[in-house]
C-alpha positions in Angstrom: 58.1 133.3 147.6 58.0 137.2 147.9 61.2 138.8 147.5 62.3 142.0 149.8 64.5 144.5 148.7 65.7 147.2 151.2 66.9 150.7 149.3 69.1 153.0 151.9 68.5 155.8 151.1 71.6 158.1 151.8 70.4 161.6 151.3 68.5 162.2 154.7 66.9 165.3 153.4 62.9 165.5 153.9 62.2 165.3 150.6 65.1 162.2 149.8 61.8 159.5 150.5 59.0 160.6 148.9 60.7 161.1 145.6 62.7 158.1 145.7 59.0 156.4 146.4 57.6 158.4 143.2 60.7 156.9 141.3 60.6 153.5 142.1 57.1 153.3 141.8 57.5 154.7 138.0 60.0 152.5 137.7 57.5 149.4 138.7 55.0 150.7 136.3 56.9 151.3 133.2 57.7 147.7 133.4 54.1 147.1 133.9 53.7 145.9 137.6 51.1 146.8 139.2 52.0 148.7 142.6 50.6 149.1 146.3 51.9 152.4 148.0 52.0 151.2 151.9 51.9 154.5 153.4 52.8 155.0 157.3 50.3 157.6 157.9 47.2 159.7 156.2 49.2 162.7 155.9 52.2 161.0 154.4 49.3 159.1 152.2 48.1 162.6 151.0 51.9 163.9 150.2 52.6 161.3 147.8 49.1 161.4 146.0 50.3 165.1 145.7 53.5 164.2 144.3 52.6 161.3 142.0 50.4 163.6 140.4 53.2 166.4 140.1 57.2 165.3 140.6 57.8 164.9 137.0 57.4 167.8 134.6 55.2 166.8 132.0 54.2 163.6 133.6 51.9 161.8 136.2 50.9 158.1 137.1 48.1 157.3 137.1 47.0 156.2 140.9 44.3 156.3 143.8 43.9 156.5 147.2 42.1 153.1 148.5 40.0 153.0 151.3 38.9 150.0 151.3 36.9 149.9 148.5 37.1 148.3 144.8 39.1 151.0 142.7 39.2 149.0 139.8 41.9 148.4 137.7 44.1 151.2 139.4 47.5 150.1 138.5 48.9 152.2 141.4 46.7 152.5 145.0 47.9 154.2 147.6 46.7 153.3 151.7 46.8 153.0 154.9 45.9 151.4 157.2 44.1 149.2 155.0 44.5 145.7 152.8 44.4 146.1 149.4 41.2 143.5 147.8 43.1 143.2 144.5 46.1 141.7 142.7 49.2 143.8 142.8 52.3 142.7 142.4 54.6 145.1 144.3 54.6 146.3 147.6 56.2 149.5 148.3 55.7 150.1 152.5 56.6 153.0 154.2 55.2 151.6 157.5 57.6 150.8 160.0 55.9 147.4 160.5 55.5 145.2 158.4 52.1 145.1 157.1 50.3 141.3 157.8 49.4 141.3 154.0 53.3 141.5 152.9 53.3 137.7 151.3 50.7 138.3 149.2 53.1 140.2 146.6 55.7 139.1 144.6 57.9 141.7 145.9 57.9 144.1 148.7 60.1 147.4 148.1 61.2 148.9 152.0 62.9 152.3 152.0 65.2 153.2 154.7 65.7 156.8 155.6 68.5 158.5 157.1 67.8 158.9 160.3 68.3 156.4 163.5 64.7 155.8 164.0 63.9 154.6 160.8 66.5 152.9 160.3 66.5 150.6 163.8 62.4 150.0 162.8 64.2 149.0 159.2 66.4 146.5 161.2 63.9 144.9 163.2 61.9 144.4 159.6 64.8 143.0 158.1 65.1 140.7 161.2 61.5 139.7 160.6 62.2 138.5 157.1 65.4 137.2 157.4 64.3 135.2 160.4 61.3 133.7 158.4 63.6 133.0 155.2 62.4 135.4 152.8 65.0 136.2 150.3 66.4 139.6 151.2 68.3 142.4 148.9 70.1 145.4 149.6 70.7 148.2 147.7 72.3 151.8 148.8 70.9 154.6 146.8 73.1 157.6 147.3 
């Protein structure tokens, strides 16, 4: 059964998300998952390709957009609006739904920003899951 973690996030700056996504997401690969970036929109989807490319000196991972196409053996993809064809094992969505193709990972990562709007949609996902009997996880990253 796919396991949800929620990360609240308390630093509510504009740039607390995305590099908390880059972490987490390094994180996932250095331990050798493969990872599915569940972005909410095309311009947030272009931000973090930016940034995966650039947030640590010295350092990238290796990713790709998807568009719906086979990209291989990508062990990062990035979308949205679209459901990824291949195996991957961690879900990180920065929708504020939850995306129809959630139980097909082993683990879904859901980041909670600071402010009030986010975090009612992160509720009402947490509701979802709960209510379904997923096993849920919280963990407050200050």
């Amino acid at each position: 059964m796919t396991r949800v973690d929620f990360y609240i996030l308390k630093d509510t700056g504009e740039t607390a998300r995305p590099l908390f996504v880059c972490r987490l997401t390094e994180r996932a690969f250095q331990q050798g998952h493969r990872v599915y970036i569940n972005a909410e929109s095309a311009t947030q989807l272009l931000q973090l390709d930016d940034l995966l490319w650039s947030f640590r000196a010295g350092g990238f991972l290796p990713h790709a957009v998807y568009n719906g196409e086979d990209r291989g053996e990508q062990p990062i993809l990035l979308g949205h609006n679209s459901e990824p064809q291949d195996s991957h094992d961690v879900l990180i969505n920065l929708s504020s739904e939850v995306p129809p193709f959630f139980s097909r990972f082993n683990r879904v990562a859901e980041l909670v920003g600071g402010n009030d709007t986010q975090r009612a949609e992160a509720r009402e996902r947490y509701r979802f899951y709960k209510d379904r009997g997923y096993p849920l996880n919280t963990h407050e990253i200050s």
